[in-house]
C-alpha positions as CSV (number, residue, x, y, z in Angstrom):
1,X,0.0,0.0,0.0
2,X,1.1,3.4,-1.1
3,X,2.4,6.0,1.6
4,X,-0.1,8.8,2.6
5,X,1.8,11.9,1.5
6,X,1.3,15.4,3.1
7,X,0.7,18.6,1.0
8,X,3.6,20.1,0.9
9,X,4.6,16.8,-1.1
10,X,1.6,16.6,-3.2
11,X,2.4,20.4,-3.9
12,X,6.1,19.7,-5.0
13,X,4.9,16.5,-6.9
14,X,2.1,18.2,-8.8
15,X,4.0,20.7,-10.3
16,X,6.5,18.3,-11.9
17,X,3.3,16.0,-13.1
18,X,1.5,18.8,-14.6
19,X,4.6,20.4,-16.7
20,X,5.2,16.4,-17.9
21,X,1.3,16.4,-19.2
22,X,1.8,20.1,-20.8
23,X,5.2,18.1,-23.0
24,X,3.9,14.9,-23.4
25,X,-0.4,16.0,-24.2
26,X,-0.2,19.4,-25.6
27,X,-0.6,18.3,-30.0
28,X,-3.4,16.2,-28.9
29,X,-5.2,18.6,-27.3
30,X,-4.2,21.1,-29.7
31,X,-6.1,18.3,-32.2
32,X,-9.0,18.4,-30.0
33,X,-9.4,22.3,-30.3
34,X,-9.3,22.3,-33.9
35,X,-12.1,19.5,-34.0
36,X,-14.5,21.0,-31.4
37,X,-14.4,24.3,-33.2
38,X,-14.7,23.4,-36.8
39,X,-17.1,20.6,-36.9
40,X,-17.5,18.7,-40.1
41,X,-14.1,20.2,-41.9
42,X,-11.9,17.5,-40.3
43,X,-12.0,13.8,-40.8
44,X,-10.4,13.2,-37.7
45,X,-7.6,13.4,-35.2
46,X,-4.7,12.6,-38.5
47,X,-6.5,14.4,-40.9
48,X,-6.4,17.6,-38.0
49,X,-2.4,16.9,-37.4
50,X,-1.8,16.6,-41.3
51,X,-3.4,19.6,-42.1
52,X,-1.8,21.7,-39.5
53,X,1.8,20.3,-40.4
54,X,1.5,21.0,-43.9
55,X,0.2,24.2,-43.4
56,X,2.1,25.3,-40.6
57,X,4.8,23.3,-39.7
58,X,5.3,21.2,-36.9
59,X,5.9,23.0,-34.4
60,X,1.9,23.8,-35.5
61,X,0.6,21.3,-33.0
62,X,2.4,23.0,-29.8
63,X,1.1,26.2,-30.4
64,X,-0.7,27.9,-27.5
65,X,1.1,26.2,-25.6
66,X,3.5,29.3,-23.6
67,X,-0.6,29.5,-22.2
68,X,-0.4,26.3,-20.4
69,X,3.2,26.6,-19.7
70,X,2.8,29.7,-17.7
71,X,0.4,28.1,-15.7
72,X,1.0,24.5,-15.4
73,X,2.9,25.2,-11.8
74,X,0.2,26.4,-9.9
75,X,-2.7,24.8,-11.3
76,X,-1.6,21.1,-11.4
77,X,0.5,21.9,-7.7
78,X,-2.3,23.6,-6.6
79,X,-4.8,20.6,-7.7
80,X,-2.9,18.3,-5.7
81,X,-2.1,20.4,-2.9
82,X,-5.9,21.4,-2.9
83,X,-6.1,17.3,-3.0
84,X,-3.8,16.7,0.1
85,X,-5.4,19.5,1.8
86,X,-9.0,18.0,1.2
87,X,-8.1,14.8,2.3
88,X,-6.7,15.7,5.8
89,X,-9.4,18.5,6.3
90,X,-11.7,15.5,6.0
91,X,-10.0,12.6,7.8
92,X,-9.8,11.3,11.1
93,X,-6.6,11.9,13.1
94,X,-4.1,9.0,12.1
95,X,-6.1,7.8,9.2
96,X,-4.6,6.1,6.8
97,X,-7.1,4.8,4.3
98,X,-9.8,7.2,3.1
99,X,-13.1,6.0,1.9
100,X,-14.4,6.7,-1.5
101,X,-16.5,9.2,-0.7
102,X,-13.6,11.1,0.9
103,X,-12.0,10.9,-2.4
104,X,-14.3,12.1,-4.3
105,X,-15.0,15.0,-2.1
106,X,-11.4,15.6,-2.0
107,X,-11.0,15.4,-5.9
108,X,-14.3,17.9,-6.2
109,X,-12.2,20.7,-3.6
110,X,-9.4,20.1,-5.8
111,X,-11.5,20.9,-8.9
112,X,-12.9,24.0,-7.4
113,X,-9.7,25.1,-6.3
114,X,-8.0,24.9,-9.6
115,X,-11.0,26.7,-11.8
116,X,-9.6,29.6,-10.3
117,X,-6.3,29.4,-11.9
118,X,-7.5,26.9,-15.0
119,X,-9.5,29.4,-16.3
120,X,-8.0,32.5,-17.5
121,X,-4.6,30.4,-19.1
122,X,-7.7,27.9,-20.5
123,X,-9.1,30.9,-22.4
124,X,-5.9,31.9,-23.9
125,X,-4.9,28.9,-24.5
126,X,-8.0,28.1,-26.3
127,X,-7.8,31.5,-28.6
128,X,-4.0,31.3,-29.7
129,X,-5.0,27.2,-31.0
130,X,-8.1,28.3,-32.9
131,X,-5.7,31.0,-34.9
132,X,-5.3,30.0,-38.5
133,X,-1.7,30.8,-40.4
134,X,-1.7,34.2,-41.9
135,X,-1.9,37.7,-39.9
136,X,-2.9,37.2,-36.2
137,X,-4.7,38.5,-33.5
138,X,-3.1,37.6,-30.8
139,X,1.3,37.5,-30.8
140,X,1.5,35.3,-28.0
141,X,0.3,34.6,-24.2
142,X,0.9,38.0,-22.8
143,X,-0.5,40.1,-26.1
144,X,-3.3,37.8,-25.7
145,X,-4.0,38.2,-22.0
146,X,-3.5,42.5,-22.6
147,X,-5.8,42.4,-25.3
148,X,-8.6,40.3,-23.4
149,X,-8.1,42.7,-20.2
150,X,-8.5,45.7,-22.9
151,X,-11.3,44.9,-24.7
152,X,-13.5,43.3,-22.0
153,X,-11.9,43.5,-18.2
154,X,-11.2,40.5,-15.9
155,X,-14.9,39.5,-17.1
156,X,-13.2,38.7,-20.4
157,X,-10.0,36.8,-19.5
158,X,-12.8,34.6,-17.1
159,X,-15.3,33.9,-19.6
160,X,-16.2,30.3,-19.5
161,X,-15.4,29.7,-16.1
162,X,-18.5,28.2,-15.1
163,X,-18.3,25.8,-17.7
164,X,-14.6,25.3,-16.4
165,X,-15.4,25.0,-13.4
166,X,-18.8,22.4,-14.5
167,X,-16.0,20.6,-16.0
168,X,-13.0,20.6,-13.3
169,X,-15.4,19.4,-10.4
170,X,-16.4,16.2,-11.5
171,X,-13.2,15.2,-13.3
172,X,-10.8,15.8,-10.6
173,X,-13.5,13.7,-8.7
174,X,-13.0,11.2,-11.0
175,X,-9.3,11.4,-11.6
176,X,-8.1,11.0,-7.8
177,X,-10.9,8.6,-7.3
178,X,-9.5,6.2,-10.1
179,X,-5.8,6.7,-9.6
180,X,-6.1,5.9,-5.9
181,X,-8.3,2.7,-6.3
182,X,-6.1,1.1,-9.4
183,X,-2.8,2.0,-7.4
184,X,-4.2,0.1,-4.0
185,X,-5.1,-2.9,-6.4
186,X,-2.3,-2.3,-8.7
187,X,0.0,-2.6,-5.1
188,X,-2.0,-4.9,-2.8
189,X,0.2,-5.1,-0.1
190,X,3.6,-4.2,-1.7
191,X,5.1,-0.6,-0.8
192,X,7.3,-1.0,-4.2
193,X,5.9,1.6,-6.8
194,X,7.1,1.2,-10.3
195,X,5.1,0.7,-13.2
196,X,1.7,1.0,-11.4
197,X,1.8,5.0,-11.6
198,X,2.0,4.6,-15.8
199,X,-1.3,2.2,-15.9
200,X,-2.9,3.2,-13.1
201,X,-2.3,7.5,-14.1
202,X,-3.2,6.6,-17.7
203,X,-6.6,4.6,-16.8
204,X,-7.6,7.4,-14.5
205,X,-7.0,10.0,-17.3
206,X,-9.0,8.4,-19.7
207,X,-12.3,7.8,-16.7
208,X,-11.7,11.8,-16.7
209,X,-12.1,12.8,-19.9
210,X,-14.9,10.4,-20.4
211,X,-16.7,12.2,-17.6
212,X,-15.2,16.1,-18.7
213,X,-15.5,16.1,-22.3
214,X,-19.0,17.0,-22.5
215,X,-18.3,20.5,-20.3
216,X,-15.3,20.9,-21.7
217,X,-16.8,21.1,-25.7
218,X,-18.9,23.9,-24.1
219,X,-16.1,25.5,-22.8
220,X,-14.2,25.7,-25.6
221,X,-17.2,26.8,-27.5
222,X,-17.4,29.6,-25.2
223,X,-13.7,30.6,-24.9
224,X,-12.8,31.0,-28.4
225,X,-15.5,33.4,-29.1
226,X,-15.9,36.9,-28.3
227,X,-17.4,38.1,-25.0
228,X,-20.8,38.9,-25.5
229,X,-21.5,36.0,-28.4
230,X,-22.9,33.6,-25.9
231,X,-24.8,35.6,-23.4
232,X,-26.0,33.3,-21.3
233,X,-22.8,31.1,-21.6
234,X,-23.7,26.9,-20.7
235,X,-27.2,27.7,-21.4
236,X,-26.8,29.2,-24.8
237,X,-24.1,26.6,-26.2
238,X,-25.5,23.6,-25.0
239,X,-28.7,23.4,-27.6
240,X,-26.4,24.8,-30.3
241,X,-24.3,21.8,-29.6
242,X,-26.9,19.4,-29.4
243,X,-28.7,20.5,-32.6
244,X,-25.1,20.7,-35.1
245,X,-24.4,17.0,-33.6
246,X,-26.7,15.6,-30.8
247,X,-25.0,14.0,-27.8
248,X,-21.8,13.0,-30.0
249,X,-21.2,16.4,-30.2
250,X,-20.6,16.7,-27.3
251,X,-17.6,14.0,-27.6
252,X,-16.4,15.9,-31.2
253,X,-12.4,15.0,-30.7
254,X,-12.8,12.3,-28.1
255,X,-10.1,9.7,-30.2
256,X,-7.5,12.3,-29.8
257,X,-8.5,13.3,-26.2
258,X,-8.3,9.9,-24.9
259,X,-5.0,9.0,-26.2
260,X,-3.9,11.8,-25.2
261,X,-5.7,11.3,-21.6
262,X,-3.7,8.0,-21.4
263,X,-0.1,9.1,-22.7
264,X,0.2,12.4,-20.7
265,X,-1.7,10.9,-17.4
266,X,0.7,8.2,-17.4
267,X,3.4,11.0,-17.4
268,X,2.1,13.3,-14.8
269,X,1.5,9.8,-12.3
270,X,5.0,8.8,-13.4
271,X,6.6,12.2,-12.6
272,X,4.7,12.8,-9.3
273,X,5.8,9.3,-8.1
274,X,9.1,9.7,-9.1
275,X,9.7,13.0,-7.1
276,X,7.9,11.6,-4.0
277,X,10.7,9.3,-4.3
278,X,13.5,11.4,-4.9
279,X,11.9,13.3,-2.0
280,X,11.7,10.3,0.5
281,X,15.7,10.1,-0.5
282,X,17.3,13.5,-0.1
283,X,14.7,15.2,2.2
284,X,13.6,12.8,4.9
């Protein structure tokens, strides 16, 4: 069985996980934007990456990314921290097992927490991987974030946070919920982690996504346009949505999605594992 780590170590641990999801996930989910916002152009997930290559380059499918960069520190260490933290605001003194529902509940104040940085970056990051080739809008992650402040206030760099935060919630309930179970049955009784983060971390990523991608089509829907197109943000996308594609449009870009869910998941589990580790080593 797994040690229970404290937050400072979930803090540390999550920062190194999230960056190693931003490197490993960020063409797939640059994919995944393309598809949700230009529905019927795009076969699929190759025909996405083909396209952008030969139009673009390579280096095509990691743009946007300085947007996640900048804030891949504090939102994934403040996810797990908000994690740890959950877990021992909930728990019994000495407890060493949590329940499930402590879990999820756990996973859900994580969710919350992390709206409040996921947000704003999830907004630019959204807007500088809808741009086309030719003369842009936006130069980059601060021109982008100036602009958005100029044109429309705070309002503007946090539009689609509700549907962020509709979709953060329940998927870092899921995530931490998953990852936690498969480790303790990955384990059993051994205290030896070594492959167990890479199956367990991917399988929890792609439970996530299955649960996320519905909220987070709407939020992309939302953050790519200008403020003011969908008034009444969740409420006027989701019948839009429903009537270009039904329920499956709700799950436009779901092959890419999952493989990346599985690849970069696998990484961040990996990563966090490995500095608890080196941690345990040089600190204790």
């Amino acid at each position: 069985m797994a040690k229970e780590r404290t937050p400072l170590e979930y803090l540390i641990g999550g920062a190194f996980g999230g960056l190693s999801v931003v490197l490993v996930g960020h063409p797939f989910d640059t994919i995944k934007v393309q598809l949700q916002m230009s529905p019927g152009i795009y076969k699929g997930m190759f025909h996405v990456a083909r396209t952008l290559i030969a139009r673009e380059g390579p280096f095509s499918l990691y743009k946007g990314i300085t947007a996640p960069l900048a804030v891949v520190i504090p939102f994934s260490a403040i996810g797990f921290f908000s994690f740890g933290a959950g877990k021992l605001l909930i728990s019994q003194p000495g407890q060493t097992r949590f329940t499930g529902l402590q879990i999820l509940i756990s996973g859900m104040f994580s969710g919350a927490c992390t709206t409040i940085v996921a947000a704003p970056g999830e907004r630019i990051k959204c807007l500088l991987q809808a741009q086309d080739k030719g003369p842009k809008k936006y130069k980059g992650f601060l021109d982008c974030a100036q602009k958005l402040l100029i044109e429309g206030g705070i309002r503007n760099l946090y539009l689609g946070t509700c549907a962020t935060l509709l979709r953060d919630m329940p998927s870092c309930a899921t995530y931490f919920y998953c990852y936690e179970r498969i480790m303790e049955f990955l384990l059993g009784n051994s205290t030896e982690i070594t492959w167990q983060p890479l199956l367990a971390g991917g399988t929890a990523g792609i439970a996530t996504w299955l649960v996320s991608l519905p909220a987070d089509s709407i939020k992309t829907r939302i953050q790519i346009s200008p403020m003011g197109t969908y008034p009444r943000g969740v409420r006027s996308v989701f019948p839009i949505i429903m009537k270009e594609g039904g329920i499956l449009g709700l799950y436009r870009g779901v092959v890419p999605v999952l493989i990346r869910a599985f690849i970069a998941n696998a990484a961040c589990f990996y990563s966090l594992e490995l500095t608890f580790n080196i941690m345990d080593k040089y600190m204790s």
